[in-house]
C-alpha positions as CSV (number, residue, x, y, z in Angstrom):
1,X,137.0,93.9,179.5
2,X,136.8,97.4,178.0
3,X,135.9,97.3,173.7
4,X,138.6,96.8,171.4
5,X,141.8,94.8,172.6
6,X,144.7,97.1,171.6
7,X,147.2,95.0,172.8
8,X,147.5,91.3,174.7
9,X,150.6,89.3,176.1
10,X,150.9,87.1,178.8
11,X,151.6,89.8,181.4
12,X,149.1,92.5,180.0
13,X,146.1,93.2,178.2
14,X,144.9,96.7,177.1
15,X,141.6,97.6,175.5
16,X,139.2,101.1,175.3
17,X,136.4,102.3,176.4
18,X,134.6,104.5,173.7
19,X,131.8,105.8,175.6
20,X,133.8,106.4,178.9
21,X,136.8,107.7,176.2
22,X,139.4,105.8,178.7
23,X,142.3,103.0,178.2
24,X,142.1,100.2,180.5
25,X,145.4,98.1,181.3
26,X,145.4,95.1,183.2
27,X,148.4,93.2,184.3
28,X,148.1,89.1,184.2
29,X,148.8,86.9,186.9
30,X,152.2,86.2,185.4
31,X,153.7,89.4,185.4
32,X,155.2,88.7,188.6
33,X,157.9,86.6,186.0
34,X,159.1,89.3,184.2
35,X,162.5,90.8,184.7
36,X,162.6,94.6,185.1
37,X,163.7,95.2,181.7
38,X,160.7,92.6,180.2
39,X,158.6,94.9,182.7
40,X,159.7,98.3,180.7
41,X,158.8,96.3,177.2
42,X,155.2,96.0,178.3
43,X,154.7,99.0,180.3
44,X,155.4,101.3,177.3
45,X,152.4,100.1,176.0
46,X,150.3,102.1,178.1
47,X,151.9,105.5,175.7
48,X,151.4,103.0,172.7
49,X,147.6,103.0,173.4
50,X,147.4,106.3,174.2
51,X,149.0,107.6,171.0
52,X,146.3,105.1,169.8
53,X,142.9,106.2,170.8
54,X,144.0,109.7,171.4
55,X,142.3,109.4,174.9
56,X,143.5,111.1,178.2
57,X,142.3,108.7,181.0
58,X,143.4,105.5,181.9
59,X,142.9,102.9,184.4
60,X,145.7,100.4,185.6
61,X,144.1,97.4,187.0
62,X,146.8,95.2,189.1
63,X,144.5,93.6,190.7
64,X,145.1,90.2,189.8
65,X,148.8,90.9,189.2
66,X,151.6,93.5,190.6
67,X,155.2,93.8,189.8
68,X,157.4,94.3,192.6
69,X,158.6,98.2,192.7
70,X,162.1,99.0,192.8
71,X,163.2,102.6,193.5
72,X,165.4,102.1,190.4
73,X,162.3,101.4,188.2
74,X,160.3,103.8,189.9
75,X,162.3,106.2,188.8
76,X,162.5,104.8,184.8
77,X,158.4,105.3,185.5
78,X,158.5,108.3,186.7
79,X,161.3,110.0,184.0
80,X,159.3,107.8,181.1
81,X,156.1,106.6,181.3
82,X,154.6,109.3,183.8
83,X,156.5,111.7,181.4
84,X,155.1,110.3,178.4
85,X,151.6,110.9,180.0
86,X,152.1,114.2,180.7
87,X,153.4,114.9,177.1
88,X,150.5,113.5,175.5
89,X,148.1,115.5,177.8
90,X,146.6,112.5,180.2
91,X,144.2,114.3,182.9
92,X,143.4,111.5,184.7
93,X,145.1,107.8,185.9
94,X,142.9,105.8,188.2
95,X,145.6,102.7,190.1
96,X,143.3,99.1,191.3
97,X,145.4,97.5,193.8
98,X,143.5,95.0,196.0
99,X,142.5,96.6,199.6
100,X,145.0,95.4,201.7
101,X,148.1,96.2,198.8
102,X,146.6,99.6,199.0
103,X,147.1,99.7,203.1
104,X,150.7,98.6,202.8
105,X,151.4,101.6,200.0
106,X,150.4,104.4,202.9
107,X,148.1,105.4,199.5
108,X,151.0,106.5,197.2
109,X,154.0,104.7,198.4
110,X,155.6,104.5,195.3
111,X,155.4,108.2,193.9
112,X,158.4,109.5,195.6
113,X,158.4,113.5,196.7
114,X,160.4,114.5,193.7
115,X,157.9,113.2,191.6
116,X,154.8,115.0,193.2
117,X,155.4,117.7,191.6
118,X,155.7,116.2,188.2
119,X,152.1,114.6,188.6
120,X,150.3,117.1,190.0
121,X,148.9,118.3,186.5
122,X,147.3,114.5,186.1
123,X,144.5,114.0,188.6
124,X,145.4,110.1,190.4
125,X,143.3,107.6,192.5
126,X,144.0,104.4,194.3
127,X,141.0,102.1,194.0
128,X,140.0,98.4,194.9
129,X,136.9,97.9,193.3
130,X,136.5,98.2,189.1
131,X,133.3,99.7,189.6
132,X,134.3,102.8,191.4
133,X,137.1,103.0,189.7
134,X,135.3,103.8,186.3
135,X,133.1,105.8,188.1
136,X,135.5,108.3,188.7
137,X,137.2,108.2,185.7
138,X,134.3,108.7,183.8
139,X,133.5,112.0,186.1
């Protein structure tokens, strides 16, 4: 959707944004078939492509696909891939769920209290439309 693809499967494509200087991932249809250890595989490619294009913003788009949260892997999120975006600088993370998925989360459902205080350095919004999403992003 974004410019360059930086990486494609089955489950996940992730390409860049140069003039918005953001990553975009998107989870396929079928990621609802991984297992949570395929899950982990692909995930880590959201630090990959950071390391990549250097940039500190990032949208995930599951709207067409979402991966059922465990508080186990919630958790593995939280200690690595939230981690690895603090480490690397990331000032912003904008989340697409459709309308109603964002409803059912109460808004951040799956960030757990411990874990507040770990993101409050990046800046996170839960969107249902692309549009606005990269609006904000952008800002």
């Amino acid at each position: 959707m974004f410019g360059e693809v930086l990486y494609k499967s089955d489950y996940l494509l992730i390409t860049y944004d140069k003039d918005g200087n953001f990553v975009y991932a998107k989870w396929l249809p079928k990621v609802i078939d991984l297992d949570e250890e395929e899950f982990k595989k692909e995930i880590s490619h959201f630090l990959e492509a950071i390391d990549k294009t250097g940039y500190k913003k990032i949208i995930i788009d599951a709207l067409q696909g979402i991966f059922p949260m465990t508080q186990t892997l919630n958790q593995w999120i939280m200690e690595n891939i939230t981690e690895g975006f603090l480490q690397r600088g990331v000032k912003k993370v904008a989340y697409l769920y459709p309308a109603d998925y964002i409803s059912k989360l109460g808004l951040e459902m799956f960030i757990s209290q411990a874990s507040m205080k770990t993101m409050s350095e990046i800046q996170r919004k839960f969107f249902s439309d692309i549009d606005q999403a990269v609006e904000w992003i952008k800002a």
